[in-house]
Residue frames relative to the residue before (quaternion, step in Angstrom):
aa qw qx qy qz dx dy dz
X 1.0000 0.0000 0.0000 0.0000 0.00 0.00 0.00
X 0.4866 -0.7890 0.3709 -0.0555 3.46 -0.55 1.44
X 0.5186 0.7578 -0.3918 0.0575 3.42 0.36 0.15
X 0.0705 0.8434 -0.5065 0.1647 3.63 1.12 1.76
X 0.5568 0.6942 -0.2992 0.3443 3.17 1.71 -0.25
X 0.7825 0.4202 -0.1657 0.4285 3.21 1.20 -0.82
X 0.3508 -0.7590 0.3560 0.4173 4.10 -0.62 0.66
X 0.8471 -0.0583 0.2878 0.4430 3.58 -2.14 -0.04
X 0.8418 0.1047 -0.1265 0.5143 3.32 -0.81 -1.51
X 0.5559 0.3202 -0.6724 0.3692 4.50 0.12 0.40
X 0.4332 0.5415 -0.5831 0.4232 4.15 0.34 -0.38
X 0.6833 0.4452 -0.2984 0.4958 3.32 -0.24 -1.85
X 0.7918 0.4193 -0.3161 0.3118 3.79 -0.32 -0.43
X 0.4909 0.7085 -0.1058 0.4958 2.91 1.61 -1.07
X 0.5500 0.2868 -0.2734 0.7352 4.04 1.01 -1.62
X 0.7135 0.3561 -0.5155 0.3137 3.42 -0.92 -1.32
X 0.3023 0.8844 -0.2833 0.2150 3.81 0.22 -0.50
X 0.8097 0.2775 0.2625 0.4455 1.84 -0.41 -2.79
X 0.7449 0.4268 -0.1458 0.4916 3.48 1.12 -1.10
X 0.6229 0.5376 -0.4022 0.4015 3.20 1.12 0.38
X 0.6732 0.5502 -0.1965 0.4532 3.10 1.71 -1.17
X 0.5607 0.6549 -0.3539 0.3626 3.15 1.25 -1.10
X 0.7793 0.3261 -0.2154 0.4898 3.79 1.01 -1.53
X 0.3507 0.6322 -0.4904 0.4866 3.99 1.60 0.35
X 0.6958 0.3694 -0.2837 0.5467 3.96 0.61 -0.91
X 0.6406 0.4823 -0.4282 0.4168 3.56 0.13 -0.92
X 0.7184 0.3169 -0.2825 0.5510 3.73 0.19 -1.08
X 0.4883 0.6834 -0.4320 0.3285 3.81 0.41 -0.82
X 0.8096 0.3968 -0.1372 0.4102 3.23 0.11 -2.00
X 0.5765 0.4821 -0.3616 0.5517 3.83 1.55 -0.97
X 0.5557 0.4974 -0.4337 0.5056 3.63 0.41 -0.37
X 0.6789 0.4631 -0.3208 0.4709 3.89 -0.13 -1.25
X 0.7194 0.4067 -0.2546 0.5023 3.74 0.58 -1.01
X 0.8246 0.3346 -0.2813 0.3590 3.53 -0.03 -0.70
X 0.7813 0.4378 -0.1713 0.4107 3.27 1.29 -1.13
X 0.7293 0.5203 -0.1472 0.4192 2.69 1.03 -0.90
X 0.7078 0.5160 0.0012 0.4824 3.57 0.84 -1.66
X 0.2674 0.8214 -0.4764 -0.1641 2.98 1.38 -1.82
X 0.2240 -0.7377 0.5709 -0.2822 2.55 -0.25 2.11
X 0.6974 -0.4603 0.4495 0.3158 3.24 -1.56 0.40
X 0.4596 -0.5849 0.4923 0.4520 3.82 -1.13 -0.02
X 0.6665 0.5198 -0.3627 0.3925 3.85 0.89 -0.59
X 0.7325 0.4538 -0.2589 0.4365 3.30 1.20 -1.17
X 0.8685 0.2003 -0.3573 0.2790 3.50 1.14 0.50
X 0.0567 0.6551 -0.5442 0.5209 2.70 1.61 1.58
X 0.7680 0.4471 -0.2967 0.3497 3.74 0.71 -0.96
X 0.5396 0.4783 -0.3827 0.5776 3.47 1.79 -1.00
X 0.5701 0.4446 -0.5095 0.4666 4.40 0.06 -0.61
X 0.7375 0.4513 -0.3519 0.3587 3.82 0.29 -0.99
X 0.7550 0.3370 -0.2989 0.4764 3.68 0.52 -0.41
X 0.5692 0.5430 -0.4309 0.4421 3.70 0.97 -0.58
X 0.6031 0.5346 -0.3405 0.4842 3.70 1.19 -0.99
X 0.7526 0.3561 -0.2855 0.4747 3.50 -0.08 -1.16
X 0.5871 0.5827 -0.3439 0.4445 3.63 0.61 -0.20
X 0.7905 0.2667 -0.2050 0.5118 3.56 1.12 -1.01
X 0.6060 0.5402 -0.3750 0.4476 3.20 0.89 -0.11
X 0.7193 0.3857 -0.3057 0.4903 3.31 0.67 -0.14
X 0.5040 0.5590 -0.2758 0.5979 3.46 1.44 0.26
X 0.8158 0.2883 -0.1997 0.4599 3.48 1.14 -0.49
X 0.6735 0.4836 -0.3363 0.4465 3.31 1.59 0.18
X 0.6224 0.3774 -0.4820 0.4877 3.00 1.26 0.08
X 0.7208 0.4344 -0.3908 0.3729 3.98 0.92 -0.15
X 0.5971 0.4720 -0.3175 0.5656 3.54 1.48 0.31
X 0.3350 0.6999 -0.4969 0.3885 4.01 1.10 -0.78
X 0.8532 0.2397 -0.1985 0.4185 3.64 -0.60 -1.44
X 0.6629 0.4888 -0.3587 0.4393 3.62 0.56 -0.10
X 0.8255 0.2103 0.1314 0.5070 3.70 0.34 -1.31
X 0.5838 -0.6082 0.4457 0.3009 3.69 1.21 -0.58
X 0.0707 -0.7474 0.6192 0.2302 3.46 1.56 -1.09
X 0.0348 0.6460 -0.7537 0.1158 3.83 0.05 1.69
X 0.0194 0.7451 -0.6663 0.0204 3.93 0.27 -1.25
X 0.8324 0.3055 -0.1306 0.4435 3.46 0.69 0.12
X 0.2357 -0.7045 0.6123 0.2706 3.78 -0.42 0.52
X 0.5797 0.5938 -0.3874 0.4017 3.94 0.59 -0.15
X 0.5131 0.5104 -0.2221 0.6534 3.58 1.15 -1.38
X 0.7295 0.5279 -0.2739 0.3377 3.55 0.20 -1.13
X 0.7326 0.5037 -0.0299 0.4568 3.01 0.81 -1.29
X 0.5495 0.6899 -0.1166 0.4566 3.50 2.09 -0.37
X 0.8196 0.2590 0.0223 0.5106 2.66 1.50 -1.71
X 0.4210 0.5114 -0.5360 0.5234 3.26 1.93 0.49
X 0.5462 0.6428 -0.3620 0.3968 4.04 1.16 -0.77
X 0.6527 0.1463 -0.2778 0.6895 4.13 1.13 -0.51
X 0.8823 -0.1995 0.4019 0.1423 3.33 -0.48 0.12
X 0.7423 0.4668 -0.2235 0.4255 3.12 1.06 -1.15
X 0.7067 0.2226 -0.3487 0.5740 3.72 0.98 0.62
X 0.3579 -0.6717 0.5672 0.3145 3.33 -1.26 -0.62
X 0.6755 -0.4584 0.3876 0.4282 3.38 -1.41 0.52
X 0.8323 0.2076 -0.3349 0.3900 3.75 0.16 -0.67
X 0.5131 0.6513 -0.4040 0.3865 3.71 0.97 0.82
X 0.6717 0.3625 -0.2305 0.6035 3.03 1.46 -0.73
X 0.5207 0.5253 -0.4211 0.5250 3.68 0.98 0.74
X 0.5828 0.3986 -0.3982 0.5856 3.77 0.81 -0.74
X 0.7505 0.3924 -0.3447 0.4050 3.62 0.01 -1.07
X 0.4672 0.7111 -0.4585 0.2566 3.68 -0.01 -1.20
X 0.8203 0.3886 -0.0644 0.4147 3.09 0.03 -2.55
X 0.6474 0.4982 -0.3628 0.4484 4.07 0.93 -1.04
X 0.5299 0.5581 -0.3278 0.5479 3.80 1.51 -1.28
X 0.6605 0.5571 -0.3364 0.3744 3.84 0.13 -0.08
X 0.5637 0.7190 -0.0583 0.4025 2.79 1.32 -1.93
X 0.7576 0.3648 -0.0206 0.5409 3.13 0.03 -2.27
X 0.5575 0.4636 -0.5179 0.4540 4.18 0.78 -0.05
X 0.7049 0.5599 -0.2776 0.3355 3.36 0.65 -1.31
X 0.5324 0.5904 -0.2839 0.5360 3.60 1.40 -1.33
X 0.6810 0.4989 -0.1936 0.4998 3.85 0.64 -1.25
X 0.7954 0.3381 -0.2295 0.4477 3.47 0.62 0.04
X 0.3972 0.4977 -0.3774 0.6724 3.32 1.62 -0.03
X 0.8749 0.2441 -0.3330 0.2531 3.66 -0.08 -1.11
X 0.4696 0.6198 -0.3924 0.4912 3.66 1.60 0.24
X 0.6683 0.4195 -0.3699 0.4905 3.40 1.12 -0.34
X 0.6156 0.5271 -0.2129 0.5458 3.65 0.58 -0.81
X 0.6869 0.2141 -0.3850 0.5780 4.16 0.64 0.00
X 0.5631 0.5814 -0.3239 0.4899 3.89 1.30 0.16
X 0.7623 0.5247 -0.2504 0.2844 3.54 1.08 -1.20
X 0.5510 0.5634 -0.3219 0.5248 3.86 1.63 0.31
X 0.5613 0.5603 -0.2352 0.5618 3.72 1.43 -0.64
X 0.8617 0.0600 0.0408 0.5022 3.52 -0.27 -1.24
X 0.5327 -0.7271 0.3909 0.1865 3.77 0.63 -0.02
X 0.4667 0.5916 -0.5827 0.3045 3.48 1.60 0.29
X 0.5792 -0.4283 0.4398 0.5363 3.27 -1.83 -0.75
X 0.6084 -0.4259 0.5096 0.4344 3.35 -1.81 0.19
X 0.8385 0.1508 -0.0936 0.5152 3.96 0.57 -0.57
X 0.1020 -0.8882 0.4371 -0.0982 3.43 -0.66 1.10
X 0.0876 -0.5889 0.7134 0.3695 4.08 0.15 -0.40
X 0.4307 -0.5228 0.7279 0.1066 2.59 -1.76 0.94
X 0.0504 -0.6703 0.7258 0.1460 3.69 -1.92 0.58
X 0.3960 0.7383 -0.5295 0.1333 3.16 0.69 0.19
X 0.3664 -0.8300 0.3782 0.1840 3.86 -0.38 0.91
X 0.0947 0.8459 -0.5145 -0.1039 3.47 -0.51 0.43
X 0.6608 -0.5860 0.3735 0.2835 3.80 -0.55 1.32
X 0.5381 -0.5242 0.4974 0.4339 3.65 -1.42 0.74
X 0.5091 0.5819 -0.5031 0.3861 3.84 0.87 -0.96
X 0.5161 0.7356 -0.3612 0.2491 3.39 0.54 -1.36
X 0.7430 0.4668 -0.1713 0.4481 3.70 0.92 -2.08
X 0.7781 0.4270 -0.3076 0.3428 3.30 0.99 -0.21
X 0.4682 0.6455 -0.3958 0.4554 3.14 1.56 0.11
X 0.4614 0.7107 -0.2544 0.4662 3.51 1.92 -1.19
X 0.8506 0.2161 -0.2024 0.4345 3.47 0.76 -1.10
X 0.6787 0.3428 -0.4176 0.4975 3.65 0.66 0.15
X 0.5057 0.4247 -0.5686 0.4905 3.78 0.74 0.44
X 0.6674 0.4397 -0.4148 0.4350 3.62 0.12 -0.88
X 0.5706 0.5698 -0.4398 0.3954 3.58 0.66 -0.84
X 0.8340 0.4322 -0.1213 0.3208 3.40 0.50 -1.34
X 0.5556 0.5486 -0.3168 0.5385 3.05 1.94 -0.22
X 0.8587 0.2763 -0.1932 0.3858 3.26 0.81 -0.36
X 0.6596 0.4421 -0.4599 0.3974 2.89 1.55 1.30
X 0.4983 0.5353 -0.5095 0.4533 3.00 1.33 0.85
X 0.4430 0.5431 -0.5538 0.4496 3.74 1.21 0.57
X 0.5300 0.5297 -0.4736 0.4629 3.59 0.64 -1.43
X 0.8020 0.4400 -0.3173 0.2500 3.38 -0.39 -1.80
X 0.2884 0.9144 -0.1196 0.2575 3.67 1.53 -0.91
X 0.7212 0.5075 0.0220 0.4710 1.67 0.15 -3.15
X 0.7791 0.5631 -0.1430 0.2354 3.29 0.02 -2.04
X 0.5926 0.5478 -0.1997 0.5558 3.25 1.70 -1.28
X 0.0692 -0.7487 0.5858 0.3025 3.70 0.98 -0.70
X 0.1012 0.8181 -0.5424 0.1620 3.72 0.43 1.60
X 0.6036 -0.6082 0.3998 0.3253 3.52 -1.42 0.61
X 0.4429 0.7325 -0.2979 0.4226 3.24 2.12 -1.64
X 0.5426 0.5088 -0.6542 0.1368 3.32 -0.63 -1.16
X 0.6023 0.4396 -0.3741 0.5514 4.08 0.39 -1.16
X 0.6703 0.5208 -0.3726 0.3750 3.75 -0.13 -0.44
X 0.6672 0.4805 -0.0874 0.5624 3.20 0.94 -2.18
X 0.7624 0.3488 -0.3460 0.4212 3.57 0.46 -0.28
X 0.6052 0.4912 -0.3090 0.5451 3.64 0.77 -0.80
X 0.6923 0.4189 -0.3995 0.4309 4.19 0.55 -0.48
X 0.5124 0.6378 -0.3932 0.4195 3.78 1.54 -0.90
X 0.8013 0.5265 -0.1352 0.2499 3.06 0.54 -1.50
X 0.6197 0.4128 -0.1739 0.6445 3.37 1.57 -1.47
X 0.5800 0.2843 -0.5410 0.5386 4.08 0.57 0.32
X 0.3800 0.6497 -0.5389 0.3781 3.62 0.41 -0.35
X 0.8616 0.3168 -0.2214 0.3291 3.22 -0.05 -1.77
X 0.5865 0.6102 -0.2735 0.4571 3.42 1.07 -0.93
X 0.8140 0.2012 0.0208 0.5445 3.72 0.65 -1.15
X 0.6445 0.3926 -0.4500 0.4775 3.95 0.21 0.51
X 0.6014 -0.6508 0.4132 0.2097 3.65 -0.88 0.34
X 0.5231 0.4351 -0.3137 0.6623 3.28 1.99 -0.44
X 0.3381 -0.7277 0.5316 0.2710 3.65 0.78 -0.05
X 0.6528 -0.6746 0.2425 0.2447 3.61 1.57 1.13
X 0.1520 0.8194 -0.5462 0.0842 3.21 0.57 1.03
X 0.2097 0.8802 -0.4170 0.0864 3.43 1.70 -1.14
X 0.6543 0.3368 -0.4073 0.5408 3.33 0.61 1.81
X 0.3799 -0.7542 0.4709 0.2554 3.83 -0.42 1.06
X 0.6251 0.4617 -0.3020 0.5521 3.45 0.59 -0.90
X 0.6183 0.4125 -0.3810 0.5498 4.31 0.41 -0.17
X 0.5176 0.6218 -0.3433 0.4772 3.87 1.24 -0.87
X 0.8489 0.4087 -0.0717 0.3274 3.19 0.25 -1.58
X 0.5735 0.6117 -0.2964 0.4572 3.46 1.51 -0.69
X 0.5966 0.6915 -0.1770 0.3668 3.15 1.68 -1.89
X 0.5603 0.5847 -0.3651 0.4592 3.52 1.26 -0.75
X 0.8180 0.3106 -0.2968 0.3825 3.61 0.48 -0.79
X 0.7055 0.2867 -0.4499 0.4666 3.71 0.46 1.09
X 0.4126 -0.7301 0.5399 0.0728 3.12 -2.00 0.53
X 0.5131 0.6506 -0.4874 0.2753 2.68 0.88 1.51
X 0.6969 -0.4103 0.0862 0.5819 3.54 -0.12 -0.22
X 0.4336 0.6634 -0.3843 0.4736 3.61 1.28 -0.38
X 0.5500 0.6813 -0.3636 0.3180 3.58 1.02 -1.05
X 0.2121 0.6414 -0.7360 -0.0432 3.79 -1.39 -0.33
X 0.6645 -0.6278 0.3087 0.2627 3.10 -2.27 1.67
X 0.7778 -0.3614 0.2925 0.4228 3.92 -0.71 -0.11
X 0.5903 0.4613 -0.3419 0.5673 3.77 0.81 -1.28
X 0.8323 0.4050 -0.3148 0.2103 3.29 -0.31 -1.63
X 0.5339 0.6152 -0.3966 0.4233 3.43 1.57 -0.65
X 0.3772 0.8481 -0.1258 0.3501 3.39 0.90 -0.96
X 0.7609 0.1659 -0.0139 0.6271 2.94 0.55 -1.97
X 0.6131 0.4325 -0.5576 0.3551 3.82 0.77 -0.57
X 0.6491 0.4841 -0.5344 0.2422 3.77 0.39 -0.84
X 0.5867 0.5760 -0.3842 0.4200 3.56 1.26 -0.89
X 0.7317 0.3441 -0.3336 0.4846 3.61 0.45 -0.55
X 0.5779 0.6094 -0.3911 0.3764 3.93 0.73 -0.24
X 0.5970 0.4682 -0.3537 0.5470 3.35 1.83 -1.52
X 0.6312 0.4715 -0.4714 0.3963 3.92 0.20 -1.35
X 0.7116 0.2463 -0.4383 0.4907 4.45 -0.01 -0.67
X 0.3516 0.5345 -0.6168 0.4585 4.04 0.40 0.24
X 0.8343 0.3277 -0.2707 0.3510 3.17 -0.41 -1.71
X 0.5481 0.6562 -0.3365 0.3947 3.86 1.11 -1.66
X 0.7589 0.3960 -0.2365 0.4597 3.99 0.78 -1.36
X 0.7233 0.3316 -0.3881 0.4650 3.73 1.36 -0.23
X 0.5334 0.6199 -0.3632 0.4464 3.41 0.83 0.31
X 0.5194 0.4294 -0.3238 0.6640 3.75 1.59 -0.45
X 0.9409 0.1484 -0.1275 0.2766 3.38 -0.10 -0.80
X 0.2170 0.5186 -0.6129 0.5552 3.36 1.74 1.17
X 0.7509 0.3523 -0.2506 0.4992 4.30 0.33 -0.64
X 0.8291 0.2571 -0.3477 0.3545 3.70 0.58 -0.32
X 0.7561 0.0281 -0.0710 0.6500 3.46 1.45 0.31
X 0.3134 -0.8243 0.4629 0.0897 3.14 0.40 1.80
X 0.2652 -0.7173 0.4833 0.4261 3.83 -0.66 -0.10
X 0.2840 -0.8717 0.3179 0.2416 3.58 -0.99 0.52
X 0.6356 -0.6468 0.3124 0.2830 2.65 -1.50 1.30
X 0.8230 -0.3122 0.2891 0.3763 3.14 -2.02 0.33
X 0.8248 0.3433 -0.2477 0.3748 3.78 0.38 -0.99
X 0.6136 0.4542 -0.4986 0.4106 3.14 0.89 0.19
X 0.4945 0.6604 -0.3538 0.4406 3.66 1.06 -0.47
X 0.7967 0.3683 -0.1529 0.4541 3.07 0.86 -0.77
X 0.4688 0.7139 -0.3522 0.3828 3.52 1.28 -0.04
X 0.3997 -0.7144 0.4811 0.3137 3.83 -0.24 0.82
X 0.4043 -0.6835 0.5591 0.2380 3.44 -1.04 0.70
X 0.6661 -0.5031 0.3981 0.3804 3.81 -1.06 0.31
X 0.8524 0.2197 -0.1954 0.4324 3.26 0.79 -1.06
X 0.4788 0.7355 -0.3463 0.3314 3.21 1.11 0.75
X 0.3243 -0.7821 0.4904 0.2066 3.48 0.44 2.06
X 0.8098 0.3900 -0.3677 0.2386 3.72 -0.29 -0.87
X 0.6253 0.5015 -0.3575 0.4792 3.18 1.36 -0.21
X 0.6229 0.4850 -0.3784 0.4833 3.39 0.84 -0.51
X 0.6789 0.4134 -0.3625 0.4867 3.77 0.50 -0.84
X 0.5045 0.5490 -0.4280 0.5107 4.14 0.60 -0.47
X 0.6356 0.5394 -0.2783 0.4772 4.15 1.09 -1.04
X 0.7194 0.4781 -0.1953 0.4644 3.14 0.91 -1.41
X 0.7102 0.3840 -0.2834 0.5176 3.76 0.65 -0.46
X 0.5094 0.5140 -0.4856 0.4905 3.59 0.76 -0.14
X 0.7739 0.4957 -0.2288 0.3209 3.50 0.76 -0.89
């Protein structure tokens, strides 16, 4: 997926964006369910789990050709680990991917704060178990190797493959699948059920970055990415390249 076409600050617009909206639904939908509905805790774990997969897979494929659809400093941090980014890409994006969580959680509170009466900013207390940090690192692990693998596959899925990781995530991991630091960190500033206390957030971004790095380190060794000359090597059965050879000669 290509995106030499587009400049610096449309990427940067492109994460901030994406990463704002993405953590606008996540808290959103926990807001609609608890506050609003007053729902159950399971049944709106279930409304965060489909609204999520649902937008995420709506925003990589409408953010992919522009920006890459990173939305994530973990992913980010994955694909500078094979190869598949560079050091001063995953610096523009990183800081705006932070940003746009924080922006995204202000504006889920504020389309909430006339309805149910919380604040627009809150500390979260919501607790989440040491068990919790390890779910952080083998979801993130697994989320970001089915991009790599994706990547490599040059697949349409990746929006598909990413939005199903994520929304089973929530439904079926014990961290209920944050497996993003910048979604970790936003999460701290509401009280709803979407919400988690300061430390533990902390530790998920730290465990989200370590299965970033853990999934680009497997697959910088189990499917290197390839390099420029081999792309560029003529194939045997490739007449036009072979006749261009022949007339030079």
């Amino acid at each position: 997926m290509s995106t030499e076409q587009f400049t610096n600050t449309q990427k940067r617009l492109a994460e901030f964006f994406g990463s704002a909206t993405l953590v606008f639904v996540i808290v959103s939908s926990g807001l609609l369910a608890d506050g609003m509905l007053e729902a159950s805790p399971s049944i709106g774990v279930l409304f965060i789990g489909l609204a999520t997969a649902g937008w995420l897979f709506v925003l990589v494929q409408m953010l992919g050709p522009i920006s890459g659809a990173h939305l994530n400093p973990a992913v980010t941090v994955a694909l500078l680990v094979t190869g598949d980014t560079d050091m001063k890409t995953a610096r523009q994006y990183v800081p705006v991917q932070f940003l746009g969580g924080l922006v995204g959680v202000g504006l889920a509170g504020l389309t909430f704060v006339s309805t149910i009466g919380w604040e627009v900013f809150a500390i979260s207390a919501v607790e989440r178990p040491a068990s919790t940090w390890l779910a952080e690192f083998l979801g993130t692990m697994l989320l970001a190797s089915a991009i790599i693998s994706l990547i490599r596959q040059d697949s349409e899925w990746i929006g598909l493959a990413v939005g199903f990781t994520v929304g089973m995530g929530i439904i079926g991991t014990a961290s209920t699948a944050f497996f993003n630091p910048q979604v970790a960190l936003a999460r701290v500033f509401t009280s709803g059920i979407a919400g988690i206390q300061p430390f533990d957030a902390v530790m998920f971004m730290v465990a989200s970055t370590f299965g970033g790095v853990a999934a680009g380190l497997m697959w910088r060794y189990l499917w290197p990415r390839p390099s420029l000359i081999g792309k560029q090597e003529p194939k045997p059965d490739d007449e036009s390249v072979l006749e261009e050879l022949a007339t030079e000669t």
